[in-house]
N, C-alpha and C positions, 0 to 999 in steps of 0.2 A: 271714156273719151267723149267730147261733145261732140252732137249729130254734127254733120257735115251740112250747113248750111248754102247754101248755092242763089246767084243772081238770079232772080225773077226775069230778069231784061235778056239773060243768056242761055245757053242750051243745058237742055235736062242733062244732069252727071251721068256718067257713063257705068254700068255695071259692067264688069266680065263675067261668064258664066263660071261656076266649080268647076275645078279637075279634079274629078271626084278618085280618080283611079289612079293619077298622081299622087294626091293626100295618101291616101291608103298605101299606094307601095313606097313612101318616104316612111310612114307610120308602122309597117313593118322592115324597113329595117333598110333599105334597097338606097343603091349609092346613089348620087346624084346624075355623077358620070356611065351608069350603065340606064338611067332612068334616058338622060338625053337623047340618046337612040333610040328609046321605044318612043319617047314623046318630044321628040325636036322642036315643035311647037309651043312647050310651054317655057313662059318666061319667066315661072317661080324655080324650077330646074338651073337654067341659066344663072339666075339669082345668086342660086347657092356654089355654082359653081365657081361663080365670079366672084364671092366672098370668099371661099376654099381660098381660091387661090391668091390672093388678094393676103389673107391671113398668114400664107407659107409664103409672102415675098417676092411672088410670083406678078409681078403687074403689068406687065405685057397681057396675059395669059386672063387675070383677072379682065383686062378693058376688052379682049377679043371676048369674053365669056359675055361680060356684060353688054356689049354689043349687040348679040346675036337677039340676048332678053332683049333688049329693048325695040328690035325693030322685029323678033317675032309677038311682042306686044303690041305694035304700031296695027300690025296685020291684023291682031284680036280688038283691036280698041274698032277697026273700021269695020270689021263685020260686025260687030255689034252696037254698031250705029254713030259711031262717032266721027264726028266730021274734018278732024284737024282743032280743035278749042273746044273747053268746056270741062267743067269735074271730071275727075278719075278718081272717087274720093276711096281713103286710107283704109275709113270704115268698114266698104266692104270688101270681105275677107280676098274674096278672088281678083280685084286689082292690083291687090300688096309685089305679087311677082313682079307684073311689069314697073310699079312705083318702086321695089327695091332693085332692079335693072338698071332704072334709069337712076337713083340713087348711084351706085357701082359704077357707072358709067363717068359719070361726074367724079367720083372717087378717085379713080384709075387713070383720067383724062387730067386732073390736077396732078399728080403724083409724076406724070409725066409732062408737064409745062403746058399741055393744050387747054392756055388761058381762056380762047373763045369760048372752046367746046364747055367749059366748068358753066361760064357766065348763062349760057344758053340752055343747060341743064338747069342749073339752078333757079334760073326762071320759069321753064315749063317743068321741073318736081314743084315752083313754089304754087304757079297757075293752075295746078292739077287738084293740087288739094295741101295747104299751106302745114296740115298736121302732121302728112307724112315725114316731111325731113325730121322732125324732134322726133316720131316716132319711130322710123327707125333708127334714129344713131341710142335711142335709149336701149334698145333689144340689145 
């Protein structure tokens, strides 16, 4: 994938830090939904759950999931320095949670006719970092 290129004239792209302890107990083996209660905060958790559910038909269920990613990502994007605009690029690994959030969100948000909510997602996943939409519908 090409580096993530970002405007000179706008603010440096945003990193989130690893959940290094999330990776590891998705990695061995551990559900999403018993992961959520130990780490309510992470928005790759939500992610999956809002895809879960989302895949079994569930789409209420999926948009509340996707939700939750997306505005306990809002939380991690601001503690780690982001001001409201600017990269949230694809590239690195530990943004993908909240960019597949808010992906699912937009998903879930179409599927039930909330035309605004799609237009306004789909603008800030494209403002974030334009690779991630092809990126994740390829996964």
């Amino acid at each position: 994938m090409a580096e993530f290129r970002r405007n000179l004239l706008g603010p440096d792209a945003t990193k989130l830090p690893e959940e290094t302890e999330v990776l590891a107990r998705l990695d061995a083996g551990d559900e999403a939904l018993d992961l959520a209660a130990k780490h309510p905060t992470s928005s790759l958790v939500w992610a999956i759950l809002a895809d879960e559910a989302y895949g079994e038909g569930r789409t209420i269920e999926s948009y509340a999931f996707a939700r939750v990613g997306y505005h306990r990502g809002l939380d991690a994007l601001r503690r780690a320095g982001w001001k409201g605009a600017g990269p949230i690029p694809w590239e690195h690994e530990p943004n993908r949670g909240f960019l597949r959030s808010l992906y699912a969100l937009g998903r879930a948000a179409a599927a039930i006719g909330e035309d605004e909510e799609v237009v306004r997602i789909d603008k800030f996943l494209n403002e974030s970092d334009p690779e991630a939409k092809p990126a994740i519908e390829a996964s």
